[in-house]
C-alpha positions, 0 to 999 in steps of 0.5 A, a space after each residue: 500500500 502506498 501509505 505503508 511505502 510513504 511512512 518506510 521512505 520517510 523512516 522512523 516515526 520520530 526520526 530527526 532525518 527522514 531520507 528516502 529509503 533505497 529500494 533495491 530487490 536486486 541480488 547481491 551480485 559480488 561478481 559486478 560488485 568486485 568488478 566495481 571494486 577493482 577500479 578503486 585497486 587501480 586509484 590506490 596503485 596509482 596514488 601510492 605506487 610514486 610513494 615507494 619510486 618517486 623519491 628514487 625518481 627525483 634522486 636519480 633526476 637531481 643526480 644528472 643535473 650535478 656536476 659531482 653527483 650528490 644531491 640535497 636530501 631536503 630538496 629531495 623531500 621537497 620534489 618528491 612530496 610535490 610529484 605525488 601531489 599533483 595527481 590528488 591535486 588535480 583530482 581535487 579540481 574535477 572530482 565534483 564536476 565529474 560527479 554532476 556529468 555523472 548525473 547526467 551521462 551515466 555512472 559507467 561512463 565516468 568510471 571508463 574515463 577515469 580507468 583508461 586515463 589512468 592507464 595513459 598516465 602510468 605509461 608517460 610517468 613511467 617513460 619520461 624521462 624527466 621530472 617536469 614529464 612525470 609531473 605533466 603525467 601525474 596532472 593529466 592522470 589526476 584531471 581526467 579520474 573520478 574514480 573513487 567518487 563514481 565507485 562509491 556512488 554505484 556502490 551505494 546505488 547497487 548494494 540497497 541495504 547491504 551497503 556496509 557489506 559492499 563498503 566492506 569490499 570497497 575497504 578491501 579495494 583501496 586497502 590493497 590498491 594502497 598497499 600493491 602501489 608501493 609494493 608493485 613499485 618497489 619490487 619492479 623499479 630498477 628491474 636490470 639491477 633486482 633481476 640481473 642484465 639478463 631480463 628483458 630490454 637491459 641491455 645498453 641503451 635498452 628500454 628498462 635499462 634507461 628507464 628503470 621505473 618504467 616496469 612497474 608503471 606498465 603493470 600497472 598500467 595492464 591491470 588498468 586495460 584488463 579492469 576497462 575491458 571487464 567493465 565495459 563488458 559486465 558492469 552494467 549502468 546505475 544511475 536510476 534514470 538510465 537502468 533498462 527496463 526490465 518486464 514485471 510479472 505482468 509483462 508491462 515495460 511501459 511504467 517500468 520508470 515508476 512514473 515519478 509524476 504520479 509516484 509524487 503525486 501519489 506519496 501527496 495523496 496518500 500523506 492527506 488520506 492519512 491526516 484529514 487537513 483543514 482543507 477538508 473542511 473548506 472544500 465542502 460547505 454542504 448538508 447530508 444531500 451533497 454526500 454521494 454514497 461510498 458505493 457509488 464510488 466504488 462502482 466506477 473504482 474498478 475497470 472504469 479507471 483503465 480509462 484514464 488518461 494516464 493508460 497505465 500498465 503497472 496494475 498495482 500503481 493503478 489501483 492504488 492510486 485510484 483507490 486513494 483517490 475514492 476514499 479521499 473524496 468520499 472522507 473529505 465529503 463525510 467529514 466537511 458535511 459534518 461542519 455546522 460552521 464555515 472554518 477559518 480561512 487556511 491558505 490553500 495546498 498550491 504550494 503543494 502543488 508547486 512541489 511539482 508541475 508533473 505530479 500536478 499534471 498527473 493529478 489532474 488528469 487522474 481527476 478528469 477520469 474520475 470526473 469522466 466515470 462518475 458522469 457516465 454512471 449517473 452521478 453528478 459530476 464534482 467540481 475539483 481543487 488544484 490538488 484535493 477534490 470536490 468542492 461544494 455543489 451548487 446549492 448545498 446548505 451551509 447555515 446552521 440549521 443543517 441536519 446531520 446523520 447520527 454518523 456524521 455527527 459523531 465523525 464530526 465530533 471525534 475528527 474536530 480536535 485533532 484535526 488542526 494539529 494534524 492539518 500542521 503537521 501534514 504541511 510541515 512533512 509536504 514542506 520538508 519533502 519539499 524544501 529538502 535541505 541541500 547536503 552542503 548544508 547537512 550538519 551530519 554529512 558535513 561532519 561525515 565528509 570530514 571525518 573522511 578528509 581527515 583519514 584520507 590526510 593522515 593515511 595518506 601523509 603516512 604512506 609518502 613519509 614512510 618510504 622517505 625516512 626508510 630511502 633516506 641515509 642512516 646518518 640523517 636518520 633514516 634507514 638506507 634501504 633499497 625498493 627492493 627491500 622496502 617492498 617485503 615489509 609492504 608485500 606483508 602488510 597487504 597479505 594481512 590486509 587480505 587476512 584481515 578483510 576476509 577472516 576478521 573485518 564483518 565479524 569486528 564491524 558487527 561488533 563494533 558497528 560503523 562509528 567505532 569501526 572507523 574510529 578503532 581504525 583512527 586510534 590504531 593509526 597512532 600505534 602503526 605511526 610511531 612503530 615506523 621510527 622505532 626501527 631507527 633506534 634498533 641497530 642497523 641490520 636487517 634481521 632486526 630492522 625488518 621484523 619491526 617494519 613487518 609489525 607496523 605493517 600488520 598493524 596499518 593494514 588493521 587500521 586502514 582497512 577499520 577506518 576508511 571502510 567505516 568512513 565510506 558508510 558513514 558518508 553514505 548513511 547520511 547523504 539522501 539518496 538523491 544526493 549520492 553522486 553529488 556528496 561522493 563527488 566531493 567527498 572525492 575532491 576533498 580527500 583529494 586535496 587532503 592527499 595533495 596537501 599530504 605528500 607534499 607536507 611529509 616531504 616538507 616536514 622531513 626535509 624540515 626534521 633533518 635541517 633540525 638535526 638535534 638527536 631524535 628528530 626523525 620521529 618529529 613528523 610521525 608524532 605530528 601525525 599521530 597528534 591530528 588522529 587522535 584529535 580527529 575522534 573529537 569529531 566522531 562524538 557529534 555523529 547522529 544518524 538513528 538509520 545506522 542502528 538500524 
């Protein structure tokens, strides 16, 4: 019954936010689902993999510009932090103006463009052979990709209610995505040297010889090819509006858009049906002869209504809506018949019918059936209102000395003193479906945005600063390890990032639920943080040095996979459905300017804690860090959404 539909959309009576239900009957399907996901891999890869090469990149730059072949490790900060700024940077610029097109030409489109032009931008990057190239490669890449956005919204449009198990699988994605970017980068860069002068194109002046990053830029740039392929081929569209029609168990395609005229129109109609208005009372100033019997209107309910102007081929839809309508009428009349005195004047429901010019239309229409149906079976035809019924006929009593039926009276004296406050109430909920406040102006998806902006930051300014302070020279600090070797500890943070989304992750999202798992993840964080200087204290040699990195690992695949998972259903758990591109959109253009601003304030922090030079300074940047993530939990005490309880 639409009454029951309208009270499911509008959510829990008493609800402070009634946002539109998704009604999705669509199987899970973890195939499409998966396919999906992949594309939110290959924006992790290409975010991350420059973390693991592009400090060697721009040492290997700096180093043919010299004359003496030294180069300067805080200008090596500097550069490196900027190169793997510039993608996230231009992502910032176009990510919502991709999300609006999406609106418009389809999900599925944007994620193709954004997946081949993240393949082209791995190939230049890989193949220039300067800086000013690879930076040139990095913005293209960055302008044309919307990737993380466009994932988001078809998640959120395709998995209905099983949204926090998608978003699981959307955590896994990027987890992987940001853990196979520096390892991909690390475990092919400088191929001649890990493999020997034997592999492919190392001979003098042979392509991995000369461009030694280009390798792990071109697998990267294959997983790209193979994503776009499958997705053109089983990924079908999203967007509402542009889903093909399928039959239903009539057979009938024609409505298979639900007709949004008359679903608006019908969501109005059923909401007065629910609460008599004051309107009622004004439409009919009559006595007891102006009250058609509820049979009579019941007698054109049925085949007569196939009629219509409307031609409708949903039957369910059809009967609903004309069943609505009857009983309407017949209340309105029963109870305005009921009225000794002319009420006070209300202002008229045009507002609502300025919610929309086609629900009117469709309404209207309605209306002239049933005014056509009551003519041919002999009852007398009744003026109508904008959007309510029959107004009084000609002649009808309206003084004082009208005689009321037992009935009617006894409706008239159980309806009059609740019938205002039930008039006030139906306009507030028409106003507020009406005047849906815009999500930039939603406290609680403000606050969801960014609490996401904050994990993206701090997450992301970790990933830069970690292959810095292992690359950097043992004397200032660092750690002295080569990309080959820093990829091991990265390789055995992915396997437990895999573990963990696979055996553990639902079972501690059940636990816990959306707001801790993402704030466990946060406050883990500071523990994986401060673990990776640690290893600087320890005596420099690998067999100890390792073991310390493999544990910080484990224990950043916990965290990140905990907070971004439960960030990304937080986000969409307060957006309006309507509103899922949009708010995913520039969810992706803010955390992709917090990752602009990420890379490039680590490799400035660290250039920053060398020139400091007093004893202990490299663990400057990694407490700075730590003290923004526990200050963000601050945030999470103001989340209120009810739906997530539910």
């Amino acid at each position: 019954m639409l009454t029951s539909d309208v009270e499911a959309r509008n959510g829990k009576p008493g609800s402070p936010r009634k946002h539109y239900k998704r009604d999705h009957n669509e199987d899970f399907n973890k195939f499409q689902i998966a396919i999906i996901c992949v594309g939110e891999v290959l924006e992790g890869i290409h975010i991350t993999m420059p973390y693991s090469i592009a400090s060697y990149m721009v040492r290997d730059f700096l180093r043919e510009g010299s004359t003496d072949g030294t180069v300067d490790e805080e200008l090596v900060g500097t550069l490196t932090g900027i190169l793997a700024s510039i993608f996230c940077l231009s992502q910032f610029l176009t990510s919502y103006g991709w999300g609006l097109l999406s609106d418009r030409v389809g999900r599925k489109s944007i994620l193709l463009i954004s997946i081949a032009s993240g393949a082209v931008s791995a190939i230049v990057f890989g193949i220039g052979g300067s800086y000013t190239t690879a930076a040139l490669a990095r913005l293209f890449g960055g302008l044309l990709n919307s990737t993380g956005g466009i994932v988001k919204t078809m998640l959120a449009e395709k998995a209905g209610k099983q949204l926090p198990r998608a978003m699981g699988y959307l955590g896994l994605a990027w987890g992987m995505g940001s853990m196979l970017g520096p390892m991909l980068g690390g475990a092919f860069a400088n191929p001649c040297t890990v493999f020997g002068p034997s592999f492919p194109l190392c001979g003098p002046g042979q392509l991995n010889n000369v461009r030694p990053y280009f390798l792990p830029c071109l697998v990267a740039a294959v997983l790209a090819a193979i994503t776009l392929v499958l997705s053109i081929i089983f990924v079908g569209e999203t967007l509402p509006s542009m889903q093909k029609a399928a039959p239903d168990k009539t057979g009938s395609v024609e409505l298979q858009k639900r007709s949004l005229d008359l679903e608006e129109g019908s969501h109005l109609l059923a909401a007065k049906q629910r609460k008599p208005s004051a309107r009622s009372y004004l439409d009919f100033q009559a006595g007891p002869d102006a009250i058609s019997d509820s049979s009579s209107s019941e007698e054109f309910s049925g085949e007569d209504i196939e009629g219509s102007v409307m031609k409708l081929e949903v039957p369910d839809l059809a009967e609903d809506a004309a069943h609505i309508s009857f009983r309407l009428q017949d209340e309105q009349a029963s109870i305005a018949a009921s009225c000794r005195q002319p009420s006070p004047p209300v202002q008229p429901l045009a507002d609502i019918s300025n919610r929309s010019e086609n629900a009117v239309t469709a309404i209207g229409a309605h209306q002239e059936s049933e005014k056509q149906s009551a003519e041919d079976h002999g009852v007398p035809p009744a003026v109508t209102g904008p959007v309510l019924g029959p107004a009084a006929p000609p002649g009808a009593g309206t003084g004082t000395g009208s005689v009321m039926p037992g009935r009617y009276a006894e409706l008239a004296a159980s309806e009059a003193g609740s019938s205002r406050g039930d008039e006030e109430e139906t306009l507030l909920e028409v106003t507020e479906a009406k005047h849906r406040v815009p999500w930039y102006k939603d406290f609680q998806v403000v606050l969801a945005l960014g609490t996401y902006m904050i994990v993206a930051f701090i997450f992301n300014l970790l990933d830069e600063v970690r292959p810095i302070f292992a690359s950097a020279p043992i004397e200032v600090g660092g750690l002295g390890l080569s990309t080959n070797v820093l990829s091991w500890p990265l390789s055995f943070g992915g396997l437990c990032f895999i573990l963990f989304a696979c055996v553990g992750y639902e079972q501690f999202y059940r636990a816990v639920g959306c707001i801790w798992c993402s704030r466990a993840g946060v406050i883990t964080f500071i523990l994986a943080a401060m673990l990776v200087p640690v290893a600087s204290l320890l005596p420099q040699h690998k067999a100890l040095v390792l073991p310390e990195l493999f544990v910080a690992m484990a224990v950043n695949s916990f965290a990140d996979m905990a907070a971004y998972s439960g960030s990304n259903v937080l986000i969409n758990a307060a957006a309006a459905p309507e509103a899922t591109a949009q708010v995913n959109g520039a969810g992706q253009a803010i955390t992709s300017l917090a990752r602009s601003f990420g890379p490039f304030l680590g490799g400035y922090s660290w250039g920053l804690s060398i020139t400091a030079g007093f004893p202990g300074h490299q663990f400057l940047v990694f407490i700075a860090i730590s003290a923004v993530a526990f200050a963000s939990q601050f945030l999470y005490t103001f989340v209120d959404l009810p739906e997530l309880d539910t």
